[in-house]
TIROKE-576689 format. One record per atom (N, C-alpha, C): residue in one letter; x, y, z. Coordinates in steps of 0.2 Angstrom, whole numbers, padded with zeros to 4 digits, always signed. Example, Ala and Ser with C-alpha at 12.3 -4.5 7.8 and 13.67 -1.06 7.14 Angstrom:
<numis>
A+0066-0028+0039/A+0062-0022+0039/A+0066-0016+0039/S+0064-0011+0035/S+0068-0005+0036/S+0064+0000+0039/
</numis>
This chain:
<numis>
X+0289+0824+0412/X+0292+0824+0418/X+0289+0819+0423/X+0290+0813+0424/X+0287+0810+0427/X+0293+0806+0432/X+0290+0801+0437/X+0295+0800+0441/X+0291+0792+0442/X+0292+0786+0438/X+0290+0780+0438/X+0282+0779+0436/X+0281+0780+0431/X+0273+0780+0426/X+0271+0770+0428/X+0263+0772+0431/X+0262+0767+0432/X+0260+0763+0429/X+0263+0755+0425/X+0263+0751+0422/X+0254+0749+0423/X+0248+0749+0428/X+0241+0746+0425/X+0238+0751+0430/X+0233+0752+0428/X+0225+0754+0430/X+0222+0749+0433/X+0221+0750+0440/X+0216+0746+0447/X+0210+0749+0446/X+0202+0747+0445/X+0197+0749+0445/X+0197+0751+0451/X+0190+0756+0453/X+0189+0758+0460/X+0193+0764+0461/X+0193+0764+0470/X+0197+0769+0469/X+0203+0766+0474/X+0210+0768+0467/X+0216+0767+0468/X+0219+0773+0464/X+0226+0771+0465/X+0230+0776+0463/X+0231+0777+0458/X+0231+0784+0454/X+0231+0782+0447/X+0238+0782+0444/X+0243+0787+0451/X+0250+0787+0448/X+0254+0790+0451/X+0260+0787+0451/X+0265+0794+0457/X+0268+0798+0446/X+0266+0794+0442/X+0269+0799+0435/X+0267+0806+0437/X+0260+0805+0436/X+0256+0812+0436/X+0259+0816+0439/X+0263+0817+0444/X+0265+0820+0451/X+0270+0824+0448/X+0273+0820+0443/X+0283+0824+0440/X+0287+0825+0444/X+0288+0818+0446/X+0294+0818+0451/X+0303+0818+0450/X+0304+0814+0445/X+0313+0812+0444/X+0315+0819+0441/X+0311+0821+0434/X+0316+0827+0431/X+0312+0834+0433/X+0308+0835+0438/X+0306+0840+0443/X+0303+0845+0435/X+0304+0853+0440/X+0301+0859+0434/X+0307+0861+0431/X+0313+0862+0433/X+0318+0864+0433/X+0320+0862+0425/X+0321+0855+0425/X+0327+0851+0422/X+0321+0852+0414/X+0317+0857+0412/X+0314+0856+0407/X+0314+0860+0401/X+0318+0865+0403/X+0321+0872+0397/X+0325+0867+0389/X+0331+0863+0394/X+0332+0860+0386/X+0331+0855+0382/X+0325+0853+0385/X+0321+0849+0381/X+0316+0853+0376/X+0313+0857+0378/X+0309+0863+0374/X+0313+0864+0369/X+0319+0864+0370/X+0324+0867+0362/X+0324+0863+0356/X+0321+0856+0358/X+0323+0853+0352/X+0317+0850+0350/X+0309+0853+0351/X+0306+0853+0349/X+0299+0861+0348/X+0305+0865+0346/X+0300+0871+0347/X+0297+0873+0340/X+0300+0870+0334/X+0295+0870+0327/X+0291+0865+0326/X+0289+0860+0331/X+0282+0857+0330/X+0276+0857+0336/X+0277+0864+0339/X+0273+0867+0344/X+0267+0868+0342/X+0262+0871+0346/X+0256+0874+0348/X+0251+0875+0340/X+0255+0877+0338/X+0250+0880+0331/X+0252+0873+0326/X+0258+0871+0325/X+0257+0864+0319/X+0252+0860+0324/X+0252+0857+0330/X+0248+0854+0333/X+0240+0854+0333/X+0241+0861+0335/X+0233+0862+0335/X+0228+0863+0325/X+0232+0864+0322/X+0231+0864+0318/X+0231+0858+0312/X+0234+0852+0316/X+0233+0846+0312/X+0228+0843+0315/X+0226+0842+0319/X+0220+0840+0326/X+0214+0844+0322/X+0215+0851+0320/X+0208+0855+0317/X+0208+0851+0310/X+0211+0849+0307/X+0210+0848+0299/X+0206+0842+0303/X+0208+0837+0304/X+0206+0828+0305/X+0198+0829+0307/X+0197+0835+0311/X+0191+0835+0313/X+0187+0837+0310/X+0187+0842+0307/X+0183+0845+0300/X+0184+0841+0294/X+0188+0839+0294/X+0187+0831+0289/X+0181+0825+0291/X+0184+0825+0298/X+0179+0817+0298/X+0172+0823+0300/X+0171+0827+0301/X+0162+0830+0302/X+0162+0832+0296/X+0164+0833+0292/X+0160+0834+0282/X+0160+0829+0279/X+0164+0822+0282/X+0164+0818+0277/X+0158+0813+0279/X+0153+0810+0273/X+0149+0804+0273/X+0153+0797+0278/X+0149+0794+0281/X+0152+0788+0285/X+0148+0784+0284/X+0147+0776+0283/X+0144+0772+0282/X+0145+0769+0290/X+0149+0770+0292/X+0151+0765+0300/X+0153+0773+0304/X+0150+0771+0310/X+0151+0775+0316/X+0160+0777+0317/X+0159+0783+0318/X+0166+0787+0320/X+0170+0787+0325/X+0176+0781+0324/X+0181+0779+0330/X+0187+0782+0330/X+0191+0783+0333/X+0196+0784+0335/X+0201+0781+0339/X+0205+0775+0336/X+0210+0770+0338/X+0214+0773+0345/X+0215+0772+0351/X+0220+0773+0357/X+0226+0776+0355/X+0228+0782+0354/X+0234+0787+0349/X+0242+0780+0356/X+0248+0781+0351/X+0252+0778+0353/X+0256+0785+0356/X+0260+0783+0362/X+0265+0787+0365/X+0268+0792+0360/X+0267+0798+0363/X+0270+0804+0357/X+0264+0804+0352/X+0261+0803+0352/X+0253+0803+0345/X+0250+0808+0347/X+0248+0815+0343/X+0241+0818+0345/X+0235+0814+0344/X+0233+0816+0352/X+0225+0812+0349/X+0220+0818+0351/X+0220+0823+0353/X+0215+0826+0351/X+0216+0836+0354/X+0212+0840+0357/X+0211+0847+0358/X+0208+0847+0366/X+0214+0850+0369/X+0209+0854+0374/X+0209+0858+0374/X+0202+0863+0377/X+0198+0866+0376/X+0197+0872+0382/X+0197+0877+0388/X+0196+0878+0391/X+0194+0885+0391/X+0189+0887+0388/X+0184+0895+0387/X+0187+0901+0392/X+0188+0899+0400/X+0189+0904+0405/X+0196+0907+0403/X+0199+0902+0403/X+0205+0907+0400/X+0209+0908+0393/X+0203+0906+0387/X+0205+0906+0380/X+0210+0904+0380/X+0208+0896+0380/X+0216+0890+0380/X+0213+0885+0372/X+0216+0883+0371/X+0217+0877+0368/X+0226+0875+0366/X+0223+0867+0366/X+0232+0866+0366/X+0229+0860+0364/X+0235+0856+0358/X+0236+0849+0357/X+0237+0844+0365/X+0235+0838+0364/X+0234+0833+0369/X+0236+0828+0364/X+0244+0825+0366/X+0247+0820+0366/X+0248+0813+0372/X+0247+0807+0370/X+0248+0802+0374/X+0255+0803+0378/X+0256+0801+0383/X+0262+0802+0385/X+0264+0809+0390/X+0268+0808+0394/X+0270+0812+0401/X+0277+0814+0401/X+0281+0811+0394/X+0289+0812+0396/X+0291+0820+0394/X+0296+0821+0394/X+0298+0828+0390/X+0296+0829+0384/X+0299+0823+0379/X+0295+0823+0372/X+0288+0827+0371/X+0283+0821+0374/X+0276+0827+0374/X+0276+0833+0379/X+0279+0831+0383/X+0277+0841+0387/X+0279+0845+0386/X+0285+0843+0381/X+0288+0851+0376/X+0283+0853+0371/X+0278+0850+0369/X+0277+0851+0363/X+0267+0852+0364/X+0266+0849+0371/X+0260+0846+0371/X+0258+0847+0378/X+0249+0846+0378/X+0246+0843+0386/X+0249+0836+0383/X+0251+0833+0389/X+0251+0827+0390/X+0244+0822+0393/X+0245+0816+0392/X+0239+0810+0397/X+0242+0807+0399/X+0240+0807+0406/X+0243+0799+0407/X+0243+0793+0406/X+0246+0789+0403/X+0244+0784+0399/X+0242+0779+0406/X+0244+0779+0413/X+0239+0774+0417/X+0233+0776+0419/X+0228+0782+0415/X+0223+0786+0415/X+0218+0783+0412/X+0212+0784+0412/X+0209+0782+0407/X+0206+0788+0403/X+0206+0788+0396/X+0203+0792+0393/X+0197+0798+0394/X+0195+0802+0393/X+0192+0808+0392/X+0187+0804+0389/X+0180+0802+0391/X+0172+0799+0392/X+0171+0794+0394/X+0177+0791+0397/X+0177+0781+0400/X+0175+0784+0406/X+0172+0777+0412/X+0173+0779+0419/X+0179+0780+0420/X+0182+0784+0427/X+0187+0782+0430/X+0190+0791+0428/X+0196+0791+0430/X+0197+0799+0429/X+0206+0797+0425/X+0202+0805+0421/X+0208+0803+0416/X+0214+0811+0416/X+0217+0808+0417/X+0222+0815+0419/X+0227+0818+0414/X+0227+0824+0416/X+0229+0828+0410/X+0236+0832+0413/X+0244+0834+0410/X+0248+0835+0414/X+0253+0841+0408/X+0252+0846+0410/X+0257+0852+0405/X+0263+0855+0409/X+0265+0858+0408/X+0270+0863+0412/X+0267+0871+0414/X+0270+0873+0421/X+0265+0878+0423/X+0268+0885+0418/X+0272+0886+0417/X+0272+0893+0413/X+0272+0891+0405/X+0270+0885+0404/X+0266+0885+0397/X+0261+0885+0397/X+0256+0880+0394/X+0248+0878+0392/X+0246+0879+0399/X+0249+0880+0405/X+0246+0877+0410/X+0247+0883+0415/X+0250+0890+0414/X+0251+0894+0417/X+0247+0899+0421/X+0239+0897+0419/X+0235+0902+0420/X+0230+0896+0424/X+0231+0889+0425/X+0225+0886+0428/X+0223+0886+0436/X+0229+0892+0438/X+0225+0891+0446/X+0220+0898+0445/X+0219+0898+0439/X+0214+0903+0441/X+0206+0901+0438/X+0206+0894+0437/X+0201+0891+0436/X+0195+0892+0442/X+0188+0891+0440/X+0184+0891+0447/X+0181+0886+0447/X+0176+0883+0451/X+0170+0879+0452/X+0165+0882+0446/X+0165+0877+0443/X+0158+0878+0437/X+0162+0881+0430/X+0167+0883+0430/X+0168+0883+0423/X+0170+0879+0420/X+0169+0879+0413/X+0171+0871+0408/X+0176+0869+0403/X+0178+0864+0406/X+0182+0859+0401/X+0181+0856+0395/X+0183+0857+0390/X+0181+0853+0385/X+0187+0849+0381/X+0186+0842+0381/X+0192+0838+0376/X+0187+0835+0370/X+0190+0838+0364/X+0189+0833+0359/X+0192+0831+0355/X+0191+0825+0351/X+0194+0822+0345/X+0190+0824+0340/X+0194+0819+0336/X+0190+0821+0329/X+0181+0817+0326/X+0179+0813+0334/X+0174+0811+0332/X+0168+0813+0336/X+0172+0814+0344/X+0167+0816+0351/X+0172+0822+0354/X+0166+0825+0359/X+0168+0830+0362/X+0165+0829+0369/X+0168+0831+0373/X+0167+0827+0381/X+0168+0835+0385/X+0163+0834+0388/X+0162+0842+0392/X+0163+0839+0400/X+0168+0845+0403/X+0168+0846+0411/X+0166+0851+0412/X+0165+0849+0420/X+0162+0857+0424/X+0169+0855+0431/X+0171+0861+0430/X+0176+0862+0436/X+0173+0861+0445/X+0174+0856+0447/X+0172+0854+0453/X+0177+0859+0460/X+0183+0858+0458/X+0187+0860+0465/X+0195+0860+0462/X+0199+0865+0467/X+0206+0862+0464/X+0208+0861+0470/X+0217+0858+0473/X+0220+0860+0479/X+0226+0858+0477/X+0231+0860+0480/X+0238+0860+0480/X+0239+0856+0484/X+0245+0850+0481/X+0247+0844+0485/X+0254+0844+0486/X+0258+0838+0487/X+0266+0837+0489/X+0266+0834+0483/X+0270+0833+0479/X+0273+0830+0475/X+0274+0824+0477/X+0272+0818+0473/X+0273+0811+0474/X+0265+0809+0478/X+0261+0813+0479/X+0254+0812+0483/X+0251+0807+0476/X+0246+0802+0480/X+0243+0796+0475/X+0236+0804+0472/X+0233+0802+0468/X+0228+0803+0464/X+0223+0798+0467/X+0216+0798+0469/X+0212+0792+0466/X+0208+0792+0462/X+0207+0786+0459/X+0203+0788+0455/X+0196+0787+0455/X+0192+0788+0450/X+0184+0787+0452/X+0179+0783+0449/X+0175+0783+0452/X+0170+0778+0451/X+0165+0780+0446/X+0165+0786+0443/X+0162+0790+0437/X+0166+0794+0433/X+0165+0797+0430/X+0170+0799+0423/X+0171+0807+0425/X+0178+0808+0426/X+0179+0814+0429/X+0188+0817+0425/X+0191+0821+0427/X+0196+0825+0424/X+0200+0828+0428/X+0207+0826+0429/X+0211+0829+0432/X+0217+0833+0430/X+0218+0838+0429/X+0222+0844+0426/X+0228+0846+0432/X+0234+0843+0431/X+0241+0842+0433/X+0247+0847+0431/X+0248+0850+0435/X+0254+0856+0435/X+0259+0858+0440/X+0263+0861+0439/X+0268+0863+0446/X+0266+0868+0451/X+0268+0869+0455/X+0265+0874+0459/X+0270+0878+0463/X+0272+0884+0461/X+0268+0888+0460/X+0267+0890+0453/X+0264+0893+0450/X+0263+0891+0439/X+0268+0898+0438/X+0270+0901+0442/X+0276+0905+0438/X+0285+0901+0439/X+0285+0896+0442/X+0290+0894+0444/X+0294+0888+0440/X+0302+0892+0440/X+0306+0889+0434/X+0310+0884+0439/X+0309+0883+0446/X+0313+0878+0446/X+0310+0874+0448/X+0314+0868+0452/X+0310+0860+0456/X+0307+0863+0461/X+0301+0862+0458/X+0296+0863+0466/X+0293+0855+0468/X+0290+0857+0474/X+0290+0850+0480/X+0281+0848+0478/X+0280+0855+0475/X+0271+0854+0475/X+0267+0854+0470/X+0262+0851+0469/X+0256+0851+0461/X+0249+0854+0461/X+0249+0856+0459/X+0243+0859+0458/X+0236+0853+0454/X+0233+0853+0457/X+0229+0848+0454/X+0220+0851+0452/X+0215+0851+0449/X+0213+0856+0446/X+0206+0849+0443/X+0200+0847+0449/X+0197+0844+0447/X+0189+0846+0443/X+0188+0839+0438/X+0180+0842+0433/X+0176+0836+0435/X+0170+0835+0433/X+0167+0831+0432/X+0164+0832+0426/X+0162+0825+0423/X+0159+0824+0414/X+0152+0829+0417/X+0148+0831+0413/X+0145+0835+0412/X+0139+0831+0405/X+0144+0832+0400/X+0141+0829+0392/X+0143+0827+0389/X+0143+0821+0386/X+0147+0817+0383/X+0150+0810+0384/X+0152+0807+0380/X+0155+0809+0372/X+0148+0809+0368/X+0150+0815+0366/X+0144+0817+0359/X+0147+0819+0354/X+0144+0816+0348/X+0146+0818+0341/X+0146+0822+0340/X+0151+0828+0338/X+0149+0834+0335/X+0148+0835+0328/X+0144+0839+0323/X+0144+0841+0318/X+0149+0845+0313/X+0147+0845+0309/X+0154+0847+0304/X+0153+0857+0304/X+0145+0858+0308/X+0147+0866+0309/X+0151+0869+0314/X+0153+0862+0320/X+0155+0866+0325/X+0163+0869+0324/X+0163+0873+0327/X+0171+0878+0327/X+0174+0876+0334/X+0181+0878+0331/X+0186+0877+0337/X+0187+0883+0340/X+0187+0889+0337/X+0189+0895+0343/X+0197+0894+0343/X+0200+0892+0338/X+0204+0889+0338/X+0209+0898+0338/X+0215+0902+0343/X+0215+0908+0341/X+0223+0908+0340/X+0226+0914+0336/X+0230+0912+0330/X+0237+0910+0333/X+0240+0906+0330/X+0246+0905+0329/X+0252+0910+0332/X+0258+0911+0335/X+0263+0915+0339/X+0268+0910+0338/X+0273+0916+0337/X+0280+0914+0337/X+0284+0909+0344/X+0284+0902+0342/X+0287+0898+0347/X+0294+0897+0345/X+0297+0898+0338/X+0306+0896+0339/X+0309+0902+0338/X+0315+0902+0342/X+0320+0906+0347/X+0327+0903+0345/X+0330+0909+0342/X+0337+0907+0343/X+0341+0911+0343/X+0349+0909+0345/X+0354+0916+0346/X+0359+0913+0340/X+0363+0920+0337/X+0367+0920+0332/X+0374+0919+0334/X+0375+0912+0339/X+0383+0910+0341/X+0384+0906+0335/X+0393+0907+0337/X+0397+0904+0331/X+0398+0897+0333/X+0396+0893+0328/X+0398+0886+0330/X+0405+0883+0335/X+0410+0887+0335/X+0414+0887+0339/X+0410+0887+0349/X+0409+0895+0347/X+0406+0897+0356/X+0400+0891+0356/X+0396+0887+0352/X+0389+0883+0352/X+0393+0878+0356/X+0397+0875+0352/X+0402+0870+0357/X+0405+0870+0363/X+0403+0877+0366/X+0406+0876+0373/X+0402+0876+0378/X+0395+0874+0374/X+0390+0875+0378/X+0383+0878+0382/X+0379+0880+0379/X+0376+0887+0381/X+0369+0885+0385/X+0367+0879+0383/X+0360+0878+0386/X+0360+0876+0395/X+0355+0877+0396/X+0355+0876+0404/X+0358+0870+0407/X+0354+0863+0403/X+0357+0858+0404/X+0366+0856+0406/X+0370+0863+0402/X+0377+0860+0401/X+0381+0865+0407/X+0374+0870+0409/X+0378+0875+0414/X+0375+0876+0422/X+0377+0879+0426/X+0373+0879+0432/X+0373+0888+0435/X+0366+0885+0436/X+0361+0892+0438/X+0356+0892+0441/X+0352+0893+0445/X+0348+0892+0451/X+0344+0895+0447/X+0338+0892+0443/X+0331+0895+0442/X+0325+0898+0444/X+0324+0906+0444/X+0319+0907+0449/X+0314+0906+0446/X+0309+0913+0445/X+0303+0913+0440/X+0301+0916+0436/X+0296+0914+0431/X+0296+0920+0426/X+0289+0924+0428/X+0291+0930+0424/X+0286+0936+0424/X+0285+0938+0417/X+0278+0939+0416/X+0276+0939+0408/X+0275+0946+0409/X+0276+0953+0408/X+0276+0958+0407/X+0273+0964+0402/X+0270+0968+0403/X+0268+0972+0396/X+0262+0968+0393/X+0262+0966+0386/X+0254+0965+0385/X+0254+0958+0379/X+0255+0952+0382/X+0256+0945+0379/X+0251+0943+0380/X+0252+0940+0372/X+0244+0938+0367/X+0244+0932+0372/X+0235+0931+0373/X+0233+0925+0378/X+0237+0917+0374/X+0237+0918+0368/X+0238+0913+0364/X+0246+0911+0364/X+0248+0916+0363/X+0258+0914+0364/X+0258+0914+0373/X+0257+0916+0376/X+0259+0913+0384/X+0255+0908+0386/X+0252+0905+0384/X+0247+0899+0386/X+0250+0891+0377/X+0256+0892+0378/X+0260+0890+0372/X+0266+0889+0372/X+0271+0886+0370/X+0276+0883+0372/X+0282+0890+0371/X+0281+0895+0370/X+0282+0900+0368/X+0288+0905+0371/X+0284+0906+0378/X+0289+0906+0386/X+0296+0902+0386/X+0293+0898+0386/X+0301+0894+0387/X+0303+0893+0382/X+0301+0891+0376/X+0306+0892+0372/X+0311+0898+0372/X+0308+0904+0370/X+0311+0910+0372/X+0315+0913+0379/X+0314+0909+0384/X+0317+0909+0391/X+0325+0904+0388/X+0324+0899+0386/X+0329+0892+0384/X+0335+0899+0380/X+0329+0902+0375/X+0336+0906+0370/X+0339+0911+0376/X+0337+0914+0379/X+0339+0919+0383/X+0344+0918+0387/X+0346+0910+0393/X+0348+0907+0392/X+0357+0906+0388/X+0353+0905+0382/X+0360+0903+0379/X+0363+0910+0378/X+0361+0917+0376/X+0363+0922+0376/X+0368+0922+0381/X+0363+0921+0387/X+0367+0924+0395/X+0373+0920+0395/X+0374+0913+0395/X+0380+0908+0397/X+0385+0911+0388/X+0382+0910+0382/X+0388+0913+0377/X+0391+0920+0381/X+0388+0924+0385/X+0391+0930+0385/X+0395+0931+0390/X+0395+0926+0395/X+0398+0924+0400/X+0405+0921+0398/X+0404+0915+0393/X+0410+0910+0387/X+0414+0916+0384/X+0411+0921+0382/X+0417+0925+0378/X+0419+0931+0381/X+0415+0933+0387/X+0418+0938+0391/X+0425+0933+0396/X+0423+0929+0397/X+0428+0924+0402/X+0435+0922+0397/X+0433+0921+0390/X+0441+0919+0387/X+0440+0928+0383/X+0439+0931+0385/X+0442+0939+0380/X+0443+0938+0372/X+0435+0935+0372/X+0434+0933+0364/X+0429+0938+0360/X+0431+0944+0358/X+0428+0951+0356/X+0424+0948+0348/X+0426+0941+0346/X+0421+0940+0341/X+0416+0939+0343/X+0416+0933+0348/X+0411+0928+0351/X+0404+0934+0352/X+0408+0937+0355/X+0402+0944+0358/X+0398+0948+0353/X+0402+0949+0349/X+0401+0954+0343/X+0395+0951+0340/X+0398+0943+0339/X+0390+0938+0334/X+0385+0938+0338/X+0383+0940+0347/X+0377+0939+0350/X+0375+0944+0353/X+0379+0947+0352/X+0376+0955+0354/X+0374+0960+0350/X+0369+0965+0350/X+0367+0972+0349/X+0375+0976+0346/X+0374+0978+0340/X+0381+0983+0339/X+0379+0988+0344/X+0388+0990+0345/X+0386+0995+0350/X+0387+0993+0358/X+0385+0987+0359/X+0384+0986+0365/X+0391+0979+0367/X+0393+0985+0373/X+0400+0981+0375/X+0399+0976+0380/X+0406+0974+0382/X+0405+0969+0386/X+0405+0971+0392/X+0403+0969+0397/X+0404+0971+0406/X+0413+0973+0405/X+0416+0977+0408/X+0422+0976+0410/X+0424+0973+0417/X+0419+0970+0421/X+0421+0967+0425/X+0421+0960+0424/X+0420+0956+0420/X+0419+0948+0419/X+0423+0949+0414/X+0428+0954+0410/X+0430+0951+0405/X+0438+0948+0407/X+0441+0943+0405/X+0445+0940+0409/X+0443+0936+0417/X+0436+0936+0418/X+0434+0934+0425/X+0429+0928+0422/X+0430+0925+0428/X+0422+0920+0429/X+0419+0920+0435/X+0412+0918+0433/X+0407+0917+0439/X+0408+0912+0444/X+0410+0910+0450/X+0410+0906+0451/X+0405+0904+0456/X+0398+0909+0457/X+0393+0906+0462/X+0389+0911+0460/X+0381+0907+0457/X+0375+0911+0458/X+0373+0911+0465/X+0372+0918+0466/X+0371+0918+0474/X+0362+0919+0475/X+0360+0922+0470/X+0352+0920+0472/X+0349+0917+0464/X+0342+0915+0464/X+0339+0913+0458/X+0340+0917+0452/X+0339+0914+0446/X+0339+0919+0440/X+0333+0919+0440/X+0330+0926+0439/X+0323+0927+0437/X+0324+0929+0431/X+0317+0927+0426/X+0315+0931+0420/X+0311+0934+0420/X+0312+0941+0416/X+0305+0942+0417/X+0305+0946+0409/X+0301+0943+0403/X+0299+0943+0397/X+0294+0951+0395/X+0294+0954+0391/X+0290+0962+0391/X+0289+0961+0383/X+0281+0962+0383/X+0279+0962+0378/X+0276+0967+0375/X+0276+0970+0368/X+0274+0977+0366/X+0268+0975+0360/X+0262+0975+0362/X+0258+0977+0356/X+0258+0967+0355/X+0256+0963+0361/X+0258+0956+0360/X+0262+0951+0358/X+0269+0954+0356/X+0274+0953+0352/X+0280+0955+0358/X+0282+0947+0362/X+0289+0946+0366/X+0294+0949+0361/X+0296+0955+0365/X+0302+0961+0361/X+0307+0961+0365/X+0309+0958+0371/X+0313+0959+0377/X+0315+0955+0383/X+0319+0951+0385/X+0319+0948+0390/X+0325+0949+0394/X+0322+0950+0403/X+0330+0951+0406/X+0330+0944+0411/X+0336+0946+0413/X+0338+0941+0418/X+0343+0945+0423/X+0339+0941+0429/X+0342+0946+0436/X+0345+0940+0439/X+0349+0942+0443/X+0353+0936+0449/X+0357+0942+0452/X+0362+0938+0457/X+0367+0939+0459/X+0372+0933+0458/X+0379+0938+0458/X+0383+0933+0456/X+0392+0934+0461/X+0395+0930+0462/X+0400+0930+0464/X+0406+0930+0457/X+0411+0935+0458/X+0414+0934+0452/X+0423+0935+0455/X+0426+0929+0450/X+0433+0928+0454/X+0438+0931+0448/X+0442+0934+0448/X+0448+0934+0443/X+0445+0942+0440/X+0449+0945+0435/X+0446+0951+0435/X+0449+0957+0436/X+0446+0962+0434/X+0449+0969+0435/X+0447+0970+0442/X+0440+0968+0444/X+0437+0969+0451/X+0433+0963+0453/X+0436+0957+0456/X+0432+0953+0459/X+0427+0955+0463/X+0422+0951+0466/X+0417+0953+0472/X+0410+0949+0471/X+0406+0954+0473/X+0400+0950+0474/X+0394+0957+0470/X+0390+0955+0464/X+0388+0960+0462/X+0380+0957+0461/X+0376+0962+0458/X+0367+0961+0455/X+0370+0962+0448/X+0366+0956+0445/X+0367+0957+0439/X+0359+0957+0436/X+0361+0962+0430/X+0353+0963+0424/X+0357+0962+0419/X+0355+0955+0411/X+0356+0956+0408/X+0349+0956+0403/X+0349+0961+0399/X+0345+0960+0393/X+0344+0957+0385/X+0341+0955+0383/X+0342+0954+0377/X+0336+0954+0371/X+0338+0958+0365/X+0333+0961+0363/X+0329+0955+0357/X+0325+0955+0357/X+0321+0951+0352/X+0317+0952+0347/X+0321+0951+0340/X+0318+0951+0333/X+0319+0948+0329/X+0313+0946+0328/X+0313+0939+0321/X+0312+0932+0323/X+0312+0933+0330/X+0314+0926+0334/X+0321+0925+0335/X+0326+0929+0333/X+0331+0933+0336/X+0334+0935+0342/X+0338+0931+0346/X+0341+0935+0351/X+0347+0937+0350/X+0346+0945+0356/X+0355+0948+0356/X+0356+0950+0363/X+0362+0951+0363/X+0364+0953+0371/X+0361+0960+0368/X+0359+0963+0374/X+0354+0971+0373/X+0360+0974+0378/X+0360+0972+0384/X+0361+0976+0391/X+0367+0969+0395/X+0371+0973+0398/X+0374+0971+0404/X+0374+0973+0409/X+0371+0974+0415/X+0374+0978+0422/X+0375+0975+0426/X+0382+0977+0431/X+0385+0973+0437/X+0385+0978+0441/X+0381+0977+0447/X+0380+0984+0451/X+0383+0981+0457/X+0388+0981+0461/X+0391+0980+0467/X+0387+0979+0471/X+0385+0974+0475/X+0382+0971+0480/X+0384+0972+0489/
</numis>
């Protein structure tokens, strides 16, 4: 998500970039891009980045340990963050491609242990949902598979979006996200999250560990019929005013600090707009494939459409025993045609198993 990535790097201090900022496709516009990369998430990533490193630390080397400038969409190395038990793949590049899947780099940044400050940029309710709770002195750590570069958290502040960055005249780390980190739609503001080098780049050895912690379910799907699929389900193809999400119950540190959230928000989603598609055409298959046996349609939307979200859709995800089993979605809605038009709250639920979603719950309470 970026809004014109800046083509060169100015020494001194200049601007490092209105990209950094994520201007054009804002936070909004980023659910269906998650959907079509959410089986090369967090754990493939972090877990090819582990082999390469443990490789080159047990292997004999006749020549000093390099690491070629990774190309756009390339993993090139781990970051690291101890305060809030983070790690996550670090991919070149700021587009959807890598912020689905990945932190991102600035590519008009300069790298993690060169002078100059090298900027780092994720999505706030994934990798990046927990960093306004960073403090002064806690530490950073980016490695590859040859050096590892240590930060110490100097300061954060919240800025406007489209605000320049500068950059520095010593080796330092800028950590980029939306603000506020619970929030699914276009916000105006970023959160910016500064370090200073500390140590490195130093080679590490072949005993050192990654703390690497395990693996969680990131793909999400719902069982529509190729038919209801083609009338379009994801956010992209519908409209709905995004509020925020709320991680409830007890979500392993490792799945909400992971592409996980939203992939799981994207399916939810598609559940709510299928169920909307087949209550509107009085299609009792369509529902039957996305639903809970058992659980019927509203009778107020059946024959009816929505025609205005009248406040945000919030989510908010409930976890049992660290294992996402449940997610709702709240609004209000305007509905026209029907057995009872009007204006009502709507709760839908939908239950989660296997990676599995179903319509659970539908309620339209009169507004």
């Amino acid at each position: 998500m970026t809004e014109g990535r800046a083509r060169g790097r100015q020494l001194g201090l200049t601007a490092v970039g209105v990209a950094l900022l994520w201007g054009a496709l804002g936070c909004a516009g980023y659910v269906a891009g998650w959907q079509s990369h959410q089986r090369d998430a967090r754990s493939v990533l972090v877990g090819s980045e582990r082999s390469l490193i443990r490789h080159r630390a047990t292997s004999v080397r006749s020549a000093p340990c390099t690491v070629s400038a990774p190309a756009t969409g390339q993993l090139a190395g781990l970051l690291r963050i101890p305060a809030l038990g983070l790690t996550a793949p670090v991919e070149e590049g700021t587009d959807d491609a890598e912020l689905s899947v990945a932190v991102g780099h600035d590519p008009s940044s300069v790298w993690p242990g060169a002078v100059g400050t090298a900027v780092f940029l994720a999505h706030d309710v994934s990798y990046f949902v927990h960093l306004n709770e960073l403090e002064p002195g806690d530490t950073v750590v980016y490695q590859t598979a040859c050096d590892t570069v240590t930060y110490t958290v100097t300061g954060s502040q919240v800025v406007a979006q489209g605000s320049p960055v500068a950059d520095s005249t010593g080796p330092t780390l800028v950590l980029d996200t939306c603000y506020p980190p619970n929030a699914l739609f276009f916000t105006t503001e970023r959160l910016l999250v500064r370090a200073t080098e500390t140590t490195g780049p130093a080679r590490h050895g072949a005993t050192q560990g990654l703390g690497v912690p395990p693996s969680d379910q990131v793909a999400y799907g719902v069982p529509a019929p190729p038919a209801l699929v083609a009338q379009g389900l994801t956010l992209q193809q519908n409209e709905a005013p995004m509020g925020t999400m709320t991680l409830a119950g007890d979500p392993s540190p490792a799945w909400e600090q992971s592409p996980g959230p939203l992939a799981l928000e994207a399916a939810a989603l598609e559940a709510y707009f299928g169920g909307l598609k087949a209550t509107s055409q009085s299609d009792s298959g369509w529902w039957s494939a996305i639903a809970d046996p058992g659980v019927a349609p509203p009778p107020v939307l059946v024959g009816a459409t929505i025609t205005g979200h009248d406040s945000p859709l919030d989510v908010t995800i409930d976890s049992a025993h660290g294992v996402a089993d449940q997610v709702a979605l709240t609004t209000t809605v305007t509905v026209s045609g029907g057995e009872a038009p009007g204006t009502y709250a709507e709760t839908v639920t939908a239950s989660v198993v296997g990676g599995l979603l179903r319509l659970a719950g539908w309620s339209m309470v009169p507004a």
